[in-house]
N, C-alpha and C positions, 0 to 999 in steps of 0.2 A: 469136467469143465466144458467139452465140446457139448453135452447137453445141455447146459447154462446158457450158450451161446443159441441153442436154438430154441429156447422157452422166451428168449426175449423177445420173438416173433410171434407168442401163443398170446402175448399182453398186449392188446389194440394199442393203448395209450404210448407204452415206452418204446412201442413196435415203430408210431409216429413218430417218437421225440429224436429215436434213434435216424430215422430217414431221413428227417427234417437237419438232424445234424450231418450228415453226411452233406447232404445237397448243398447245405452253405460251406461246407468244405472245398468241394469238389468249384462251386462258384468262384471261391478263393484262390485256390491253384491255378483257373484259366486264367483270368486276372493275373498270375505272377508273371504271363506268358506275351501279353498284350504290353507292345512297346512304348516307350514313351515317345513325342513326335520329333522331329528332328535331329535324333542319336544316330550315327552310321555305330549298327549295335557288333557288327560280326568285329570292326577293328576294337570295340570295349573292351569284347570276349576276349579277342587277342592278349588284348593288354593286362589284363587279367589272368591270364593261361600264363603269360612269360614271365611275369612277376609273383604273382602270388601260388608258390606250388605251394606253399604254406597259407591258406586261407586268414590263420588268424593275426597277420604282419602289421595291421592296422585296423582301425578303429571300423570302418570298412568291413573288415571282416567279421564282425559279431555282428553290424548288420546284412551282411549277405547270409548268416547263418540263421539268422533269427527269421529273413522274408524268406526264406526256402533258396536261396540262388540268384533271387528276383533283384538283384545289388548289381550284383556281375552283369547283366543284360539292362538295367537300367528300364525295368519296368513300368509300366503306372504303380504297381504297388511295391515301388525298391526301399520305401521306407521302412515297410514293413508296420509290425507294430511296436518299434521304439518308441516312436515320440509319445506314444502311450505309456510304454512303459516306463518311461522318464518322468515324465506327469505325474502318474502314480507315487514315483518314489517320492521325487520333491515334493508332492501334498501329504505322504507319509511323514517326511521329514520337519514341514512344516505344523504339523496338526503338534506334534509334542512343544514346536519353542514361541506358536503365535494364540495366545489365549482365545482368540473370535475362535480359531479353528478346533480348537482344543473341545469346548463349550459343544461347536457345532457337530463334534464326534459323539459325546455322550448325549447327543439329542434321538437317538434311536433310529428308525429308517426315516423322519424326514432331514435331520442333519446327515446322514449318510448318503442320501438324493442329493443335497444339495452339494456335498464336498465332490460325488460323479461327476455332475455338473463341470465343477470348476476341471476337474480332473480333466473333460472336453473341451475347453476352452483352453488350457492348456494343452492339450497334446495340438490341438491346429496354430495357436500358436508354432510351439518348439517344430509343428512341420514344416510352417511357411518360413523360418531360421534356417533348418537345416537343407532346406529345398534350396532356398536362393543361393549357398556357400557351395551345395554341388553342382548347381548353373553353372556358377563361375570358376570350378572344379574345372568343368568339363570343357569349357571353350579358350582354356590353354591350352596348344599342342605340347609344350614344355613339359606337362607333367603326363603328357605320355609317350613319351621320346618318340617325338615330334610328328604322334599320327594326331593327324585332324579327326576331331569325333563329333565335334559338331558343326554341320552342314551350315547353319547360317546363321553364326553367333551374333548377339546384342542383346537391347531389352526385351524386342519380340520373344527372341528363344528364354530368358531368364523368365519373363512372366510367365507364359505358356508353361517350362518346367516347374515352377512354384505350384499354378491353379493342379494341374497334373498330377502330381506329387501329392501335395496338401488332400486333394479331393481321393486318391487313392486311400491315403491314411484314413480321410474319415469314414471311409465306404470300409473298410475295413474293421472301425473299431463298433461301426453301426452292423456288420455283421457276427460279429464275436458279441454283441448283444441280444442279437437276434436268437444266437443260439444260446446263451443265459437264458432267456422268458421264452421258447418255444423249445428245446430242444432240450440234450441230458449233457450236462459237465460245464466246467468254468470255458466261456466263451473266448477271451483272450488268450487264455492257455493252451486250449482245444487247436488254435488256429499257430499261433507258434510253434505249437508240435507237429502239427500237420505239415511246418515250412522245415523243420527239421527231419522229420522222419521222410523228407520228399529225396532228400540228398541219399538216405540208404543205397536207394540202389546202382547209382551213380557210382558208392564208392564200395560196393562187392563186385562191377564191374571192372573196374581198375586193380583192384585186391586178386581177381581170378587172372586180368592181363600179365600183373605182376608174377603171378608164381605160376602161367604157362610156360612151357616150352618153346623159342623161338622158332617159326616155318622152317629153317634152315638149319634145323637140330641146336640152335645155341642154349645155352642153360637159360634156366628160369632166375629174373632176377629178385625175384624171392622165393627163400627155400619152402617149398611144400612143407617140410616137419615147423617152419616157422609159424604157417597161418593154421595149422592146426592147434601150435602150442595158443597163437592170439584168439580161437575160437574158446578154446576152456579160459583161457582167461578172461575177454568177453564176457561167460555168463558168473564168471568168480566177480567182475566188476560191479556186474549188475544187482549180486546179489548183496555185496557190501554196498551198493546204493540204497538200496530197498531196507538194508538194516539201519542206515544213518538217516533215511528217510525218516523212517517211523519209531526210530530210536526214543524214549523219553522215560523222565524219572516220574513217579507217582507217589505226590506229597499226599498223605491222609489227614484227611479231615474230619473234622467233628461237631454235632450242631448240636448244641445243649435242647430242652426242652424246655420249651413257653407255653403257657396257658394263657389263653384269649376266650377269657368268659370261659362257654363250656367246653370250648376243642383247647388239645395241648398238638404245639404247632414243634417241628423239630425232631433233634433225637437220634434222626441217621448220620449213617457216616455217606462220607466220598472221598473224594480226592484230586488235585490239582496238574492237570500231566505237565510237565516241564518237558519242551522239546532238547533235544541233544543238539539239534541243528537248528536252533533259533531262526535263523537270519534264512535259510534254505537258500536258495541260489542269489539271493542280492549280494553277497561280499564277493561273491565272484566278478560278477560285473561291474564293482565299484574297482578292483584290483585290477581288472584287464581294463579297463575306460583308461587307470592312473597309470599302468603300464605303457599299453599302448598309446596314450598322448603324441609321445614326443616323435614315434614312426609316424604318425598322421601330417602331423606341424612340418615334417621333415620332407614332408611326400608337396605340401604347398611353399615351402619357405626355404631356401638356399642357404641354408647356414651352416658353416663350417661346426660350428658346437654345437647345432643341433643333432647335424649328421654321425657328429663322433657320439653322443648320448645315443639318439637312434640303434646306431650299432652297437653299441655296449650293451644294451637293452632288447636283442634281439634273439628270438627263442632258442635256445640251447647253450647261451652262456650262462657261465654261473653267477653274475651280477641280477642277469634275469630271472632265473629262479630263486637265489635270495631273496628280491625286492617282493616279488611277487606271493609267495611265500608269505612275509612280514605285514603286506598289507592282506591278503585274506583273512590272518589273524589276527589283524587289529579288526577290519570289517565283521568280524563275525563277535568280537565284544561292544564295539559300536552298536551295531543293528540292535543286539541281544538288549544294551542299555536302553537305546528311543523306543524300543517295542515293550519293552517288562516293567512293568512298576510295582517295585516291591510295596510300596508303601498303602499306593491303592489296592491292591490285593487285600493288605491285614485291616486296612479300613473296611472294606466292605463286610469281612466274613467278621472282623467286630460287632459291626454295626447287626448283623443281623448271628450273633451267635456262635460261632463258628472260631472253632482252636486248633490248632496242630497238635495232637497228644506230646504231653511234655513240653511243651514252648508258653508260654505266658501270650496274650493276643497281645495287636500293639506294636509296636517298635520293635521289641525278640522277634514274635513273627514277620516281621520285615527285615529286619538283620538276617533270620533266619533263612529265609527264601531268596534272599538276593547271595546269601554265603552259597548255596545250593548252586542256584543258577551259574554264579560263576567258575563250579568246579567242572559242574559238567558241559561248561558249555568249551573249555580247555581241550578233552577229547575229542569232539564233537567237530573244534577249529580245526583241529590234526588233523582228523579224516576228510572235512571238506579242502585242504591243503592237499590233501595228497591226490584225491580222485582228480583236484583240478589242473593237478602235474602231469599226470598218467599220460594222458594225450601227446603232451608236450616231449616228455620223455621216452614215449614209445616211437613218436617220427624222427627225433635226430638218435635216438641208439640204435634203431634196430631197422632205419631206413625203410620205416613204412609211410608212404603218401599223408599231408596230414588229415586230409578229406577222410580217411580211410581211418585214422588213430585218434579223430575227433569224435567215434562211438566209443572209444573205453574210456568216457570218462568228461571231465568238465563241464560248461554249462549245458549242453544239450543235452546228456545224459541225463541226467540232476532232473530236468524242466522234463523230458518223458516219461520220467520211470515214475515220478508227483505229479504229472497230472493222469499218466496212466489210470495211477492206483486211486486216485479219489473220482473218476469217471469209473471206473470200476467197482468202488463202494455205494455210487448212488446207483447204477443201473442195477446193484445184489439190493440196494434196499427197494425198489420197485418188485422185484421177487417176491423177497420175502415176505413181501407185504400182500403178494395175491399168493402166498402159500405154494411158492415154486423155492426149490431148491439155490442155495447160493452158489458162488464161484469154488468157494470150501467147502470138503465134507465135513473138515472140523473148524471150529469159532468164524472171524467173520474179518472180511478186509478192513483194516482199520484207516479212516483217512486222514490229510493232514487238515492241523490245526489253525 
């Protein structure tokens, strides 16, 4: 593999694509670091530090996870790229129940230009929304027991953080584009990871704090044989990631033979991959958004029943892991349903020949494939229920930092290990394609769908 790594430098082109992707990386990270104006940022930090030793307490914390940190310090780029990623879904959401959109889907890359588009215009949208609500976040002392964080509240400060904000987001989703058409890997993704994998070291610093030995001979407050057992578990994680990732069933197909004049068109087989993990990290995020609500509304709104909900829904009760639990599993036959269409499927491969051995086309092969889809996508909910636990129940059992128990698992995991491996399967197919050697010595990365 270590020669893999360095034949990518022997190929001019991917040699570019790869530097060019870095450089917008690295652009991105200074940006996370560059303040927003009128923040007094080290009291944020504070406020942050004292309340959230559990990063994921609020809604807040998926986006501090997602901009690399860039939440916490109240960056130009603290939005990160939600409000994209929000965009996205809702135009995902919307394309299945609004017929213009629907049409505009199966128009091929220029209905897909145009739904990007829209996709833009909504994410500045939902940023100048979520800009203006943490202005006014932030120029309450109340909701940060009673340190002033902003130097000179009013509409100055509220516009100012809005342009800020908003202009951060779209510099951001213009460089996650950037590296789409110049560079190698999905550009959104690419840069999410990069806000993710930024926290790493951060929290093997804190992990080695934790199981040193105090200056004055005190015990370590976590056992050395502990963080060895979480390193092999660690890569046990990783590697049941990597199987749910790429997990899927393969329906066989069959295309009868046509004659068209003097060529006979058809006749091969294939086959249909069904993924295990449909929905891949979206039900996670629909189930922690629906979780963590009422911590958020709780953090801006004084209310005695909101507080008591808050609490009872707070990580490591059992109410918590229930709910949470119940909605991933609903999320991941939701997603599975707006994304799959059994019916379009056996119209198409009717339409041009194509039968499931044994299934009659038609209607069976639609019953058929949607009976499929829903057995395995059952599994498939359980293992992404469980990886998105891990985290949660490795910080309150076994008193590890959750910064720290937020690598074994849930979204971040999930979002690295899938964009990893399909950056990983385009930079082996530029290889292969100039007759260098892949990542494997045997078959070949498979990416996702």
């Amino acid at each position: 593999m270590f020669e893999s790594f360095i034949n990518i430098f022997k190929v001019p082109d991917l040699k570019k694509k790869v530097l060019v992707t870095l450089g917008i990386i690295a652009v991105y990270r200074i940006g996370a670091f560059v303040p927003t104006p009128g923040i007094d940022g080290m009291k944020l930090a504070q406020f942050f530090d004292n309340i959230a030793r559990t990063q994921g307490g609020t809604l807040f914390g998926i986006m501090n996870m997602f901009s690399g940190g860039a939440m916490q310090r109240l960056t130009i780029f603290a939005l990160g790229i939600m409000p994209y990623i929000s965009a996205s879904i809702i135009l995902q959401l919307l394309t299945t129940v609004v017929p213009a959109l629907e049409r505009l889907a199966k128009q091929g890359d220029e209905g897909r230009k145009t739904i990007i588009q829209y996709t833009r215009y909504g994410t500045v949208v939902l940023s100048l929304i979520q800009s203006f609500f943490i202005a006014l976040w932030l120029e309450n002392p109340a909701h940060f027991q009673g340190m002033q964080i902003v130097m000179s509240p009013g509409w100055g400060f509220r516009i100012l953080t809005v342009i800020t904000l908003t202009t951060g987001t779209a510099f951001i989703m213009w460089l996650g584009e950037q590296i789409q058409e110049k560079g190698i890997g999905n550009g959104m993704s690419l840069i999410i990871t990069a806000g993710i994998v930024s926290r790493l070291p951060a929290a093997v610093v804190q992990l080695v704090t934790l199981a040193t030995p105090g200056n004055r001979g005190g015990e370590a407050q976590i056992d050395p044989f502990k963080v060895v057992f979480l390193a092999f578990m660690f890569i046990a994680v990783v590697v049941a990631v990597v199987l749910i990732t790429q997990g899927q069933r393969k329906i066989p197909i069959q295309y009868a033979k046509r004659v068209v004049g003097r060529k006979i068109y058809g006749g091969q087989s294939t086959y249909i991959p069904l993924r295990v993990n449909q929905g891949g990290v979206i039900p996670i995020i629909f189930a922690q958004s629906i979780i963590l609500f009422p911590a958020t509304i709780a953090g801006f709104v004084q209310n005695r029943f909101l507080q008591s909900m808050a609490s009872s829904l707070m990580m490591g009760k059992p109410l918590h892991y229930a709910i949470y639990s119940l909605l991933i599993l609903f999320f991941c036959y939701f997603y599975a349903a707006i994304t799959f269409n059994p019916i379009d499927i056996a119209n198409n491969m009717k339409r041009f020949g194509g039968f499931v051995p044994g299934i009659r086309p038609g209607k069976q092969t639609a019953e058929y494939l949607d009976f499929i889809m829903t057995r395995i996508t059952l599994p498939g909910a359980m293992a992404l229920t469980v990886i998105a636990i891990l985290p949660e129940f490795i910080s309150n059992q076994m008193g590890i930092p959750y910064l720290v128990a937020s690598f074994f698992g849930g979204t971040g995991l999930l979002i690295v290990v899938g964009v990893m491996l399909d950056t990983m399967r385009q930079v082996e197919s530029h290889l292969l394609m100039r007759h260098y050697e892949g990542f494997m010595k045997k078959g070949r990365i498979k990416g996702r769908i």
